[in-house]
Structures are given as structure tokens and as C-alpha cells.
N, C-alpha and C positions, 0 to 999 in steps of 0.2 A: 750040481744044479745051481743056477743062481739066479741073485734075487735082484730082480727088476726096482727102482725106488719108483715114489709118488709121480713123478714125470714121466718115467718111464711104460708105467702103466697105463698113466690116459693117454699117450699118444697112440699105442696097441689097442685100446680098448675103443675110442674113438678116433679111427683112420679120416672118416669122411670130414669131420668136422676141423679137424686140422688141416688138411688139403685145404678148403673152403676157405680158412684164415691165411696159407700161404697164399693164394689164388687171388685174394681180394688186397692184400697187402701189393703182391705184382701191379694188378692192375691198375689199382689206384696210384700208385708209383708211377706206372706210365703214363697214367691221364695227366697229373703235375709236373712232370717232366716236359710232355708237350707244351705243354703250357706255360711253361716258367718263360718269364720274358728275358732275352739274353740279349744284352745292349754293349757298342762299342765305347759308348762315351755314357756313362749312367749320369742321370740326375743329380749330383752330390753338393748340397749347398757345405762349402768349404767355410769354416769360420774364419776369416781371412777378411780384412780391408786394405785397402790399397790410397794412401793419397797422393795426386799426385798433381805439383807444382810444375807450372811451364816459368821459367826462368831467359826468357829471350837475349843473345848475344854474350850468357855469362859461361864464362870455363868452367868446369868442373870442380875444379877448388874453392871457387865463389858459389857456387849450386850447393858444395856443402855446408860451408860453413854460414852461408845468409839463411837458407833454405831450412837446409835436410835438415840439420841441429838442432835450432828451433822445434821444428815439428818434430823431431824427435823429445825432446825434452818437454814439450807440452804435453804430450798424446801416449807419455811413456807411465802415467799414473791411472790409465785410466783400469774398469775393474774386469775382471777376466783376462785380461792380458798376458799372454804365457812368455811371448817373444818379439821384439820389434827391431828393424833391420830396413838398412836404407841404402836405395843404389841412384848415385848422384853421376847424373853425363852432361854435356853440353849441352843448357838449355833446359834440364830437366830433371826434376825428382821424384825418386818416387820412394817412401816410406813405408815400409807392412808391417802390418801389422795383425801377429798370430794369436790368435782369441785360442781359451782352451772348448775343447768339444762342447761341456755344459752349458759355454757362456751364450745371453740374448747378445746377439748380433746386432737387432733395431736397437736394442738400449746401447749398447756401446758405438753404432754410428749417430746417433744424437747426441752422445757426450763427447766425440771425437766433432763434432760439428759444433758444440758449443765452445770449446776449449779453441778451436784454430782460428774462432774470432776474435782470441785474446792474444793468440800469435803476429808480430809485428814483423812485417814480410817485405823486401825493398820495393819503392814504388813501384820498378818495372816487371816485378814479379805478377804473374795470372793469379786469378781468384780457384785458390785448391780445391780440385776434384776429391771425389770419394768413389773408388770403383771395389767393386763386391768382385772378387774373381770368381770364375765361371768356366768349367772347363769345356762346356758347348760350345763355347765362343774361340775356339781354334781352330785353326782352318783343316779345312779336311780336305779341300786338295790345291795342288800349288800347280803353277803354270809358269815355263820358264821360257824369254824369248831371248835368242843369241844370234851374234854376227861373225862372221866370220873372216876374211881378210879383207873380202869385199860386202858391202853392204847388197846385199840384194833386193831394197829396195831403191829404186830410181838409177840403181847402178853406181852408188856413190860409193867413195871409200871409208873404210874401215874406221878406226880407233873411235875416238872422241864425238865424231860427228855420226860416226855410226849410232853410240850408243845414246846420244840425245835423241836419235829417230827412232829406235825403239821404244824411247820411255814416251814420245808422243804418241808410239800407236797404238800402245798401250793402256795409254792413260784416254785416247781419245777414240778408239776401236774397240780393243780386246774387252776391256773395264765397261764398256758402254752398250755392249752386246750379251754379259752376260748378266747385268744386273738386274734385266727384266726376266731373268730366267726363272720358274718360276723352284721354288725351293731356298735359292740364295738369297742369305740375310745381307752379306756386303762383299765388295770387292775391292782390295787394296793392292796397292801397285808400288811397290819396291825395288830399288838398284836402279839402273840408269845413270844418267847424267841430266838434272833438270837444268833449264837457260837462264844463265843467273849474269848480270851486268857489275861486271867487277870495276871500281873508280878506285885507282892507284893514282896516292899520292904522293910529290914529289917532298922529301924533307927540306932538302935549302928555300923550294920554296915557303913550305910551313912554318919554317923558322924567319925568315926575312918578313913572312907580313904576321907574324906574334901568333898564330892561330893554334889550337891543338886539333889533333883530328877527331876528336869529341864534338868539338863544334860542327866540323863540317856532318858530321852524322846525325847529329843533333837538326842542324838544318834540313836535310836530305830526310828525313824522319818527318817533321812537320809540313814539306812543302810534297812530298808523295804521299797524299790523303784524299777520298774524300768523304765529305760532312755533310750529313742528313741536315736539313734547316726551319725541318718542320713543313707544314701546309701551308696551302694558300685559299680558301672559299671564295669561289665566284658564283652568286645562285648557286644551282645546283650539282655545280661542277668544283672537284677539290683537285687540288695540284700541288705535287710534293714538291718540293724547293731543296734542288740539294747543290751543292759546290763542289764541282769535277774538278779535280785539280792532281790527277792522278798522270805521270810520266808518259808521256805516248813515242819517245823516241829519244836517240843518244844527243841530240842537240839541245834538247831541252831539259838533260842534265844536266848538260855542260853551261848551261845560260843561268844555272840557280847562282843567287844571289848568296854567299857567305856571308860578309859582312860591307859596313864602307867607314874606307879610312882616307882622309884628306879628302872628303867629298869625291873619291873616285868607290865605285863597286867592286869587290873582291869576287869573282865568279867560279864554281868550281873547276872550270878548263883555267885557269888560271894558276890553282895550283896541282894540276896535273893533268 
């Protein structure tokens, strides 16, 4: 004969009451289970900051060491700080910086925003962003347009000229049709070939009229602008004053003024 213990008893002794509690335990497991929200990209605020420097016209080696370094050594004291790490490319930096889980995130991007005003950054350096990363903010679907030997639009050929026609139609079709769609926050449009006006200069010339090609850049930078000039009040009519003086063709590149030496103009078709 044997002998049942204290558990074993009540379960025999009360059958119905036990069922009851399995029964209710199932169910309610089901009703939470439907229920439970099951997301591809969840809400997760990442303690993570991001700054990030635009650096225009500088290599990568000048990005880190004007830039990155700097901001790393400023923004490297601050409190919760676990880890900071910096990816320096052409034109741009970008520093992060790993907060630990516990850490306030608004307290450490006000102290990461007071500190980069103490940061001495070269003039032609952008005013540093702060971006919070986000992992909602990745694209969730990608759209790929290709050419193939022949451009199939207008019947053109292939290569180079192809691939400039796509980045237009892209950028001025596909980009333009979906961004009233309604759910998309933004559309960006990568690869291609954008139309960019290359000015090769010639050295013997460079050398013979004493120029560096800083200068000619320099030039070419100040004379492709234009300048807001303020208003103008007429009674009740206001009128903005602005100075267009933005390139509208390859002649009137070639006409800017470099410098003048013995009372003649140095022009940029001149040295190339």
C-alpha cells in the first residue's frame, strides 16, 4: 500500500478544483498571447549619440585629425559614457558615442552640446549635428533602377550617360511619386551618376601666371553664390532684394575673373 503525500492528496480529493485552475491558467495564457504585440522594428530608445561634422572638400585624414579628434577629446569626459568611437570619410564625421543603459541621455546631450562650443573646429567646417539613432528610421524597402547595354530610355546608350539618366529619374519621377504616398516619412535616392562640371587645370599654365589652384577655387566658390539682401518696403508691398549670381552655363565659367596682373584679367579659360 502506499502512501500518497500532502500534494498528492488534494489533487485526488479535489479533481474539480484543480481542472478549474489548469483551465483558467490555459486560457488566460491564450487571451495574452493574442494579445501580446509582436513588432518587426520595436520602439527601443538606444542610448547612443551620434555627432556629426560635414567637413566639405577635406580627405579623410584632415576629417580626422581637424574634426574627429577634437570631438573626441572634448565629449570623451562626459558622465555615463561607456564607449566613444569615430568614423572619419571624405567630407564627414561622425563620432558615437555609447552611453551606459542607466545613463539620462537629455543630461548627456546638453553636456555633449555645451562642451562642442568649446571645441575649435576649422572655419570651413558645418555647425555639429547631434543625432539620437533610431532604429525606425531604416528603410524598410529599397527600390533598384538598372540599365542595361542599352539605355531603354529614349534609346540611348549605355555606360555613363545611361547611368546619369537614371539618377534623374529617379530623383525627379520615382522620389517624387512616392513621397506623397501616404505612410512614407522620406525618400532617398543613391548610386547613379550626378552632373557635375569638372574645370581642369593646366600646370605650365598655373605656374607661369604664379597662381595656386586654391585661388582659382577660392574664386569659383565666392563668384557661384547667391545673397539674400534683405527687403525693400514700398507702402504696402515688401520686396526681397536678393543677388543672383549663380553659374547658368560653361561660358560664364570660363569668363570668371581669377586675378589681374599688368592691368590684364587672368580668366579661368585661360588657365585651362
Amino acid at each position: 500500500m502506499t502512501e500518497r503525500g500532502p500534494a498528492g492528496s488534494f489533487v485526488t480529493r479535489r479533481p474539480v478544483g484543480v481542472l478549474m485552475v489548469f483551465l483558467a491558467a490555459v486560457v488566460f495564457g491564450a487571451f495574452s498571447l493574442a494579445r501580446l504585440p509582436v513588432t518587426l522594428m520595436p520602439e527601443l530608445t538606444y542610448p547612443t549619440i551620434t555627432v556629426r561634422t560635414e567637413y566639405p572638400g577635406a580627405a579623410p585624414e584632415e576629417v580626422e585629425n581637424d574634426v574627429s579628434r577634437p570631438i573626441e577629446e572634448a565629449l570623451g569626459v562626459i558622465g555615463g559614457l561607456s564607449r566613444i568611437s569615430s568614423v572619419s570619410r571624405a567630407g564627414l564625421s561622425d563620432v558615437i558615442l555609447e552611453l551606459a543603459w542607466d545613463a539620462d541621455v537629455s543630461e548627456a546631450t546638453q553636456d555633449a552640446l555645451e562642451r562642442l562650443d568649446q571645441v575649435f573646429l576649422p572655419n570651413e567646417a558645418e555647425q555639429p549635428l547631434i543625432l539620437h539613432y533610431d532604429p525606425s528610421l531604416d528603410p524598410v524597402m529599397e527600390l533598384s533602377l538598372s540599365t542595361g547595354a542599352e539605355d531603354v530610355v529614349g534609346g540611348a546608350p549605355g555606360g555613363e550617360e545611361g547611368l546619369r539618366r537614371l539618377r534623374r529619374i529617379a530623383e525627379l519621377q520615382v522620389k517624387r511619386a512616392l513621397e506623397p504616398v501616404k505612410g512614407v516619412a522620406a525618400v532617398r535616392v543613391r548610386g547613379g551618376l550626378e552632373e557635375e562640371i569638372h574645370v581642369l587645370l593646366d600646370e605650365e599654365k598655373l605656374r607661369a601666371t604664379g597662381l595656386s589652384p586654391q585661388v582659382v577655387i577660392d574664386r569659383l566658390s565666392q563668384e557661384n553664390v547667391n545673397v539674400a539682401g534683405g527687403t525693400l518696403e514700398e507702402g504696402r508691398t515688401e520686396y526681397m532684394v536678393r543677388t543672383l549670381n549663380e553659374y547658368q552655363d560653361l561660358e560664364q565659367i570660363g569668363e570668371t575673373i581669377v586675378a589681374s596682373m599688368g592691368g590684364r584679367d587672368v580668366r579661368i579659360r585661360d588657365l585651362g
